[in-house]
C-alpha positions as CSV (number, residue, x, y, z in Angstrom):
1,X,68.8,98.3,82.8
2,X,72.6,98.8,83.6
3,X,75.0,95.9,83.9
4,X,78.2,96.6,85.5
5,X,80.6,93.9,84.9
6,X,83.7,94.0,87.2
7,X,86.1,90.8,86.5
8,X,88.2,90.0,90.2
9,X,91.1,88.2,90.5
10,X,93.0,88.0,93.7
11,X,91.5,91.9,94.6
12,X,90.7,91.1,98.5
13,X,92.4,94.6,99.1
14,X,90.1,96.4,97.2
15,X,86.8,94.3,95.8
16,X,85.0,95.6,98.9
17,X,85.5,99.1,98.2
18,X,84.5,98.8,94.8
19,X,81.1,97.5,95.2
20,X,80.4,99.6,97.9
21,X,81.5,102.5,95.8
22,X,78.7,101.2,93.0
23,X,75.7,100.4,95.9
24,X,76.4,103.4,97.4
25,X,76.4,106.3,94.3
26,X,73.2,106.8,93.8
27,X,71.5,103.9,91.8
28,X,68.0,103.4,92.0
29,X,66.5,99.7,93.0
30,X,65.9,97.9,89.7
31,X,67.7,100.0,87.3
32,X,71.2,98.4,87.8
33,X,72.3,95.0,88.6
34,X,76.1,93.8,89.5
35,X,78.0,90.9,88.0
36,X,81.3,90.0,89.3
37,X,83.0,87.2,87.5
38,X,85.8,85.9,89.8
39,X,88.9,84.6,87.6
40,X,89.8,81.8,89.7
41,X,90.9,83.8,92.8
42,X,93.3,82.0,95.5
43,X,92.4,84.7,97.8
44,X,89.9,85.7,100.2
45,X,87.9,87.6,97.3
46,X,85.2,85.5,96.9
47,X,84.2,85.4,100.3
48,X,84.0,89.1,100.3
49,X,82.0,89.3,97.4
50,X,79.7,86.6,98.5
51,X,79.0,89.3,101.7
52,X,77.1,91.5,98.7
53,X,73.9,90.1,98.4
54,X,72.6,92.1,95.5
55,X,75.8,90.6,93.6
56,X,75.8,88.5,90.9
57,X,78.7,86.2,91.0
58,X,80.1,84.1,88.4
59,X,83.2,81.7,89.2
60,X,85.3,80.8,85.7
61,X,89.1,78.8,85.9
62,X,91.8,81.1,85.7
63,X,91.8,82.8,82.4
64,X,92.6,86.1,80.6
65,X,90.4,89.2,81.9
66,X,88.8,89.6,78.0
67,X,87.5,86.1,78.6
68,X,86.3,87.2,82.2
69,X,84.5,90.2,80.7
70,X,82.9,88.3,77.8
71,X,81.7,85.6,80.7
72,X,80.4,89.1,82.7
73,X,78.5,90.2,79.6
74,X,77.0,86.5,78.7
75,X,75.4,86.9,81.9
76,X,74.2,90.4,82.1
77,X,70.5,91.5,80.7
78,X,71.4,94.9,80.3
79,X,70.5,97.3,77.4
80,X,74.0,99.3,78.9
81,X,77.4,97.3,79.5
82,X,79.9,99.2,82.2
83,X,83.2,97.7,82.4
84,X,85.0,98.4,85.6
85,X,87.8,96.4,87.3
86,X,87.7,95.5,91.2
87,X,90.2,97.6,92.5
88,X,88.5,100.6,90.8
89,X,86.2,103.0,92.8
90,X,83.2,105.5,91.2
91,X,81.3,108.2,92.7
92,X,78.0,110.2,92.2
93,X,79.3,112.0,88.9
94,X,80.3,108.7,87.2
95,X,76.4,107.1,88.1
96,X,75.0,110.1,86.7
97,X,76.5,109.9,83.3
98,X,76.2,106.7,83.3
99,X,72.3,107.0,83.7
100,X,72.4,109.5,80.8
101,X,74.2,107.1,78.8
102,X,71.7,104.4,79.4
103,X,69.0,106.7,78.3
104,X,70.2,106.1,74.7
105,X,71.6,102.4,75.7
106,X,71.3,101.4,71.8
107,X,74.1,103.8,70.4
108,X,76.8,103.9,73.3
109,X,80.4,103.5,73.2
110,X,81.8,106.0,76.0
111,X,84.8,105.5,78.4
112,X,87.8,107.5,79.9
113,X,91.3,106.9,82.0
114,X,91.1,106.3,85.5
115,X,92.5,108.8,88.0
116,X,95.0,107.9,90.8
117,X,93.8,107.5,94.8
118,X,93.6,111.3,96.4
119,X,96.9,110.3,98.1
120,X,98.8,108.7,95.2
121,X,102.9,107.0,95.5
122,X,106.1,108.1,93.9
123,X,105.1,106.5,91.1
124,X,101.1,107.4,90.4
125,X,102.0,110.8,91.0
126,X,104.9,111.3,88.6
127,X,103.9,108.9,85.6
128,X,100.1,107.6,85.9
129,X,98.4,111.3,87.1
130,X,99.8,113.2,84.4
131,X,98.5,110.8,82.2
132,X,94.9,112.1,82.9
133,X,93.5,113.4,80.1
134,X,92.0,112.7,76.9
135,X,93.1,109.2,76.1
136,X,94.2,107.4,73.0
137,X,91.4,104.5,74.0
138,X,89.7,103.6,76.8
139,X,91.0,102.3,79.8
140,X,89.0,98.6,80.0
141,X,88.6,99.9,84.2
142,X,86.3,102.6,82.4
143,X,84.0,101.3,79.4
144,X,80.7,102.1,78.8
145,X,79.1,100.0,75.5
146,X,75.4,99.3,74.2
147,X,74.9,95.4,75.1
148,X,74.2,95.7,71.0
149,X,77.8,97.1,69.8
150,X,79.5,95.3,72.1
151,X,77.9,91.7,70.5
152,X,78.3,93.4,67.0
153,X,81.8,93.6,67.6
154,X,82.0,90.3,68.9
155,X,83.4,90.8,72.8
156,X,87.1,91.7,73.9
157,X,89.3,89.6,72.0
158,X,89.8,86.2,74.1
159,X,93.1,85.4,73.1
160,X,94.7,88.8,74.4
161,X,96.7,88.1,77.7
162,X,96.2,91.9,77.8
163,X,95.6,95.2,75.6
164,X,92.3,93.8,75.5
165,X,90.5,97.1,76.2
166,X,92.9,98.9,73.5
167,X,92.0,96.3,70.8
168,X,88.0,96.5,71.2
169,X,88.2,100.4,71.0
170,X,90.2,99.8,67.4
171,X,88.0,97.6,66.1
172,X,85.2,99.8,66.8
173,X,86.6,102.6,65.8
174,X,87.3,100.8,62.2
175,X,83.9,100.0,62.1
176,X,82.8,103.6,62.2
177,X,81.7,103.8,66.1
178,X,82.6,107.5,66.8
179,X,84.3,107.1,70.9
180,X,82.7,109.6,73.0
181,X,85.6,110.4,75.6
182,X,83.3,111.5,79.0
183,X,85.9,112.6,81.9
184,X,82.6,112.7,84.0
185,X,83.0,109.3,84.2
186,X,85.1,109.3,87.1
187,X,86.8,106.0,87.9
188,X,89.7,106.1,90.3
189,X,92.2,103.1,90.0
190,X,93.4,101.7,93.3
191,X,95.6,99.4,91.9
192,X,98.1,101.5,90.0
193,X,101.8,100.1,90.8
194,X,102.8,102.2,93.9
195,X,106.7,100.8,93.6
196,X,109.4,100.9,91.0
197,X,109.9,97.5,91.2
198,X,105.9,96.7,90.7
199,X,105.5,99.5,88.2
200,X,108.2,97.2,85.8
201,X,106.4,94.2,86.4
202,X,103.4,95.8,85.4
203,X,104.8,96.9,82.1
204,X,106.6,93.5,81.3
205,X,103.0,92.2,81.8
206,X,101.1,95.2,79.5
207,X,104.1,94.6,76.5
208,X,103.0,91.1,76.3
209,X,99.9,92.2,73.7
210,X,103.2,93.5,71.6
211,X,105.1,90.4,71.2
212,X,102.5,88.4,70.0
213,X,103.6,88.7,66.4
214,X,106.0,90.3,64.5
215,X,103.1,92.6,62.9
216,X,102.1,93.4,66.1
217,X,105.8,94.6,67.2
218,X,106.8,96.5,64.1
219,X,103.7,98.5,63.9
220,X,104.0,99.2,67.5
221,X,105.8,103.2,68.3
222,X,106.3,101.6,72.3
223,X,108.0,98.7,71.1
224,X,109.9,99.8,68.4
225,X,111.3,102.5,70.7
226,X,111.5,100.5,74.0
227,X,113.7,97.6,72.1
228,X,116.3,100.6,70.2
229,X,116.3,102.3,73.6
230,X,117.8,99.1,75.3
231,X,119.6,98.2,72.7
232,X,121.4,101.5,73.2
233,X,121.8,100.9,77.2
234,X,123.6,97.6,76.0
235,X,126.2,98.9,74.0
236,X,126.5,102.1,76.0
237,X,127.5,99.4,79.0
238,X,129.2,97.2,77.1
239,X,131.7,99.2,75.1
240,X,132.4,100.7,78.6
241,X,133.6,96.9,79.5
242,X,135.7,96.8,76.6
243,X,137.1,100.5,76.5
244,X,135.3,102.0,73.4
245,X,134.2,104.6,75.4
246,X,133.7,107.0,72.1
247,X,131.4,104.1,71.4
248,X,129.9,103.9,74.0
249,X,129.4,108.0,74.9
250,X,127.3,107.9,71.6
251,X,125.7,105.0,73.0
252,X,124.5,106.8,75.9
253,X,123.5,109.9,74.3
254,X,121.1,108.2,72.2
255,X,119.7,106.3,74.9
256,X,119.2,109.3,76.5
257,X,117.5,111.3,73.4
258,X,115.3,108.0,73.1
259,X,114.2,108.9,76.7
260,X,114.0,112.3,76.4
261,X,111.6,111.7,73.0
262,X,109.5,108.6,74.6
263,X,108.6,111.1,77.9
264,X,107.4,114.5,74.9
265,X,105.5,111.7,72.8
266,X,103.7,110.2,76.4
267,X,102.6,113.3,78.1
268,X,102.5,115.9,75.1
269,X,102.2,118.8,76.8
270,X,102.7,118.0,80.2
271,X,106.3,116.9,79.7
272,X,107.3,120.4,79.5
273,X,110.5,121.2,82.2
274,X,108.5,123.4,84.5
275,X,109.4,121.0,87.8
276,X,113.1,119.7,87.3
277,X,112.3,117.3,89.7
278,X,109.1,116.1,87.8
279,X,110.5,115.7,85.0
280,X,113.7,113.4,86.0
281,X,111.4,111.6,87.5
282,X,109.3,111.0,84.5
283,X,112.9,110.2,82.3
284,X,114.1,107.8,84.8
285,X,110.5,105.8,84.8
286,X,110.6,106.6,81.2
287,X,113.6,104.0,81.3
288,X,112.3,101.5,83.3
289,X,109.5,101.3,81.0
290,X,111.1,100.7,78.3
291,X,113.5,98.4,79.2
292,X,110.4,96.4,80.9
293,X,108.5,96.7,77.4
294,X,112.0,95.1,76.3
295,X,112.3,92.4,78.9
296,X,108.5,91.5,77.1
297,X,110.3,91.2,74.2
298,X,112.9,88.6,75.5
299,X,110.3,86.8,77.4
300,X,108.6,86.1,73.9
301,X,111.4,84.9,72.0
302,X,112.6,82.5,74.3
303,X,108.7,80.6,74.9
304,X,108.0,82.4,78.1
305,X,105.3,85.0,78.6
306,X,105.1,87.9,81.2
307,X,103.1,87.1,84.2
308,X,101.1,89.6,86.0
């Protein structure tokens, strides 16, 4: 049996298309079941999901989406755990190697990135796209686990108000799991942030899992980075204020060599100059990033966290 467990929180643009995505690729009657654990949604979610018959749905208060997942997987019977999110879609290819993951259920930890929607924004094209390819982790949109590991390792990490997905594939990585990176399965992510202004949100939100403790920030290349990067933007703009422009020149060009360094160690290869306007593109996001990771970062030392 396969258990796909999609958490939902406030997804009525998109729940419907996922689970008609899943019904609809291929599965065979009996072999897969669906549990949607709705995280205390305030929109019209749960009465499109209650539409789905064959769904399993399980309501929890509003909580983090590791604790939604864990609630998905206490419910599910299983032998294979897929993790998907609700504004996610799959296809044939993904069902198919799912099925051949399932077929050695016992010894399973197997995920990917997602890929943007065929007509993607300003923004999926130019940072999110490139970034298909051979992750660092898997994206918790796109997780396959044995039901087994997945209790060995004791569940995503309930306390994380995000990076959930990135602290599960550690921790079974230290406990000698080999990752099996599968591009065949082919999730697409409907939900990417399609503005500038959403994109920094989202960010602000994702540097939370870095400003939990000091360990966590120091041993953290993105936040270590993002904060000396802003740092530079605020003298740069501050000795311009006061007149030190030598200052303040230096400033800049170190805010800029940050940039130019953060965008080479994000898309490796890919961030070579072959499309000038690509690449400005990818510096000027490169600095809203970071001065959202930053914003995370000021957010945590003054008692508030980032909201999604």
């Amino acid at each position: 049996m396969i258990s796909v467990i999609i958490p939902c929180f406030n997804e009525e643009e998109h729940v419907e298309r996922c689970l008609r995505s899943i019904l609809s690729c291929g599965f065979k009657t009996g072999e897969f079941e669906i549990i949607v654990v709705d995280n205390g949604s305030s929109d019209t979610s749960p009465e499109i999901i209650a539409t789905f018959e064959s769904v399993k749905v399980v309501t929890i208060h509003r909580n983090t989406a590791a604790t939604a997942r864990n609630t998905g997987r206490a419910h599910a019977v299983g032998d294979l755990l897929c993790f998907l999110d609700a504004d996610t879609s799959v296809n044939q290819t993904w069902r198919q190697t799912v099925e051949g993951l399932a077929a050695r259920a016992d010894s399973v930890f197997a995920g990917f990135s997602c890929r943007v929607p065929a007509e993607p924004s300003f923004v999926e094209r130019n940072w999110f796209a490139p970034l298909y390819r051979k992750p660092r982790y898997f994206a918790g949109a796109n997780i396959c686990i044995s039901a087994t590991l997945f209790d060995q390792l004791g569940g995503f990490d309930a306390n994380l108000v995000t990076a959930e997905d990135v602290d599960l594939f550690q921790r079974a990585v230290d406990s000698g799991v080999e990752p099996e990176f599968e591009p065949t399965l082919e999730v697409v992510h409907h939900g990417y942030p399609s503005s500038i202004a959403a994109f920094f949100r989202r960010e602000a939100w994702h540097g939370v899992s870095d400003m939990r403790s000091l360990a966590a920030f120091v041993t953290s290349k993105v936040a270590v980075v993002s904060f000396l990067f802003s740092a530079a933007v605020a003298t740069a703009v501050i000795s311009t204020l006061i007149g030190a422009f030598s200052i303040a020149i230096f400033a800049a060009a170190a805010a800029a060599g940050l940039c130019v360094l953060f965008v080479v160690y994000k898309f490796g290869r890919r961030a070579k100059p072959t499309d000038i306007r690509s690449t400005g593109a990818k510096l000027a996001m490169a600095a809203v990033y970071m001065l959202a990771r930053t914003w995370s970062l000021t957010r945590a030392i003054t008692g508030r966290t980032a909201r999604r």
